[in-house]
C-alpha positions as protocol buffer text, in pm:
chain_id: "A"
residue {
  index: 1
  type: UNK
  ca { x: 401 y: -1143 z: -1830 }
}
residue {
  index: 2
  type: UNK
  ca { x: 14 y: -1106 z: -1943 }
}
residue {
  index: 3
  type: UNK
  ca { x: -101 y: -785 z: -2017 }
}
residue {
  index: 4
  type: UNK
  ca { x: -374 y: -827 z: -1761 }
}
residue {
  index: 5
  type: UNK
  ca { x: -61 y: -867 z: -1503 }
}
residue {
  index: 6
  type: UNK
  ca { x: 134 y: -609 z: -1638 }
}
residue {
  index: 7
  type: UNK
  ca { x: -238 y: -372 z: -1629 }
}
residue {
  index: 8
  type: UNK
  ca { x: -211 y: -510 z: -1246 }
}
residue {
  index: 9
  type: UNK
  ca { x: 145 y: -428 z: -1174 }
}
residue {
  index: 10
  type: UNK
  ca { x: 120 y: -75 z: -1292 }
}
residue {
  index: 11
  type: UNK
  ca { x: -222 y: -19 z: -1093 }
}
residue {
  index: 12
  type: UNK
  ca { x: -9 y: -89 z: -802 }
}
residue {
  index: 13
  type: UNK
  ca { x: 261 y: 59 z: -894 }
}
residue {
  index: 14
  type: UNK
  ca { x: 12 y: 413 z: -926 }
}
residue {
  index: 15
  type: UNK
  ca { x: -171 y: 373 z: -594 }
}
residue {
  index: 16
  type: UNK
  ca { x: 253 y: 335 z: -455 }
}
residue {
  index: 17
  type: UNK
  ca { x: 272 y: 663 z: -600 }
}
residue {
  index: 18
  type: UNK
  ca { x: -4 y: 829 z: -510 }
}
residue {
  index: 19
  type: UNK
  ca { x: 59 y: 708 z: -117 }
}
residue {
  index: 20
  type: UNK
  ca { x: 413 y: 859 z: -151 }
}
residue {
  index: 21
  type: UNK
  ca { x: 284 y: 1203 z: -313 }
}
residue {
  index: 22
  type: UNK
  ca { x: 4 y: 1204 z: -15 }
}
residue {
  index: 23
  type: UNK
  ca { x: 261 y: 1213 z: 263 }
}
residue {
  index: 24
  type: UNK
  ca { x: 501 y: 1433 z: 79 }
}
residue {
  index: 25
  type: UNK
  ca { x: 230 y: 1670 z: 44 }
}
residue {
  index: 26
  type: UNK
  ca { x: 98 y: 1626 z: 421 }
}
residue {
  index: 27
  type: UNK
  ca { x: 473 y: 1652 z: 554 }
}
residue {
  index: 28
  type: UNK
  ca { x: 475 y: 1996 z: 351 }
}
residue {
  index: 29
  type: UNK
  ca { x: 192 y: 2097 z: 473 }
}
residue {
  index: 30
  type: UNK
  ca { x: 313 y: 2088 z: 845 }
}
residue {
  index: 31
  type: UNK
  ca { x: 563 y: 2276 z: 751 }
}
residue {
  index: 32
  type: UNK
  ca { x: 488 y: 2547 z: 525 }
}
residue {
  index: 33
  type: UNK
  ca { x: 52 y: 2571 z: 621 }
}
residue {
  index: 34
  type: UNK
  ca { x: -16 y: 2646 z: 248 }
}
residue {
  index: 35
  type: UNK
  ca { x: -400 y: 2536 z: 166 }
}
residue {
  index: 36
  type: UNK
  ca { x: -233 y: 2416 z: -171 }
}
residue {
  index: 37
  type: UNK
  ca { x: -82 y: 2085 z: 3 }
}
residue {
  index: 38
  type: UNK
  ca { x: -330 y: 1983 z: 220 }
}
residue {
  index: 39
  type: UNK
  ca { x: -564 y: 2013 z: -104 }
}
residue {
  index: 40
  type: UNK
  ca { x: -282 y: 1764 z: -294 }
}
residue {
  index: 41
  type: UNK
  ca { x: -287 y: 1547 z: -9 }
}
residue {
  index: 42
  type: UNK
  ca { x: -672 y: 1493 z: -46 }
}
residue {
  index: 43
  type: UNK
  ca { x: -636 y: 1428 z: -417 }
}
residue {
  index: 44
  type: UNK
  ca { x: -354 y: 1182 z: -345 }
}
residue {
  index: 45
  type: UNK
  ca { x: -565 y: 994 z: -155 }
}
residue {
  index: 46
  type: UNK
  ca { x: -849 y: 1024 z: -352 }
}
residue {
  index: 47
  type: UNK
  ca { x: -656 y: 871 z: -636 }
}
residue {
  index: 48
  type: UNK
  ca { x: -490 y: 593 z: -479 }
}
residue {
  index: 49
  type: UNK
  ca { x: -829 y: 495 z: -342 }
}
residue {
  index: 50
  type: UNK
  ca { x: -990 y: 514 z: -676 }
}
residue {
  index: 51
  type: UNK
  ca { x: -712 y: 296 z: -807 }
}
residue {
  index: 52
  type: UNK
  ca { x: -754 y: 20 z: -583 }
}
residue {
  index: 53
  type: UNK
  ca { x: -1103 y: -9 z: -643 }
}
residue {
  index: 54
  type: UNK
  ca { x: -1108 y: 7 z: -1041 }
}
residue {
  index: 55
  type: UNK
  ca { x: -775 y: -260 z: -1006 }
}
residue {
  index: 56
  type: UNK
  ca { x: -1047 y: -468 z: -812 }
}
residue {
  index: 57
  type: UNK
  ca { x: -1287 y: -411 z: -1065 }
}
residue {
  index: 58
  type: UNK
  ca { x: -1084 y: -469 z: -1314 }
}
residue {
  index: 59
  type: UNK
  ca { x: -965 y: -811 z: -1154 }
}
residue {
  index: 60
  type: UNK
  ca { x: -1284 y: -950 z: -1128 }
}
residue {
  index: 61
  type: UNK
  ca { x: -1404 y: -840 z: -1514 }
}
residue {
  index: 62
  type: UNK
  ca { x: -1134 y: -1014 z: -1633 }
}
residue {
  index: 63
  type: UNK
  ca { x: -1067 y: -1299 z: -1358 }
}
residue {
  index: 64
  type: UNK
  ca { x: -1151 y: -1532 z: -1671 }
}
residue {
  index: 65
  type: UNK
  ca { x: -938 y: -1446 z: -1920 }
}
């Protein structure tokens, strides 16, 4: 495995995580109401959808490599 695939792998493998931490932190917030996990939520998301666009970026900088 490349690095470039293995940069590519764990890129996905981040915005995976941040999607899981998102609805943990929504299904918390339904619960408990606490401003804290609807605020953890939005930075979930936030991430992940900051990590999908630098993995595109980063697929096209280096597309020929």
């Amino acid at each position: 495995m490349s690095l470039r695939m293995f940069h590519m792998v764990f890129i996905a493998v981040s915005v995976i995580l941040a999607a899981f931490v998102a609805a943990w932190a929504v299904q918390q917030y339904q619960a408990v109401h606490a401003i804290g996990y609807a605020m953890t939520a939005a930075l979930s998301l936030a991430a992940g959808g900051s990590l999908i666009a630098y993995g595109a970026a980063f697929q096209r900088k280096t597309r020929e490599l």
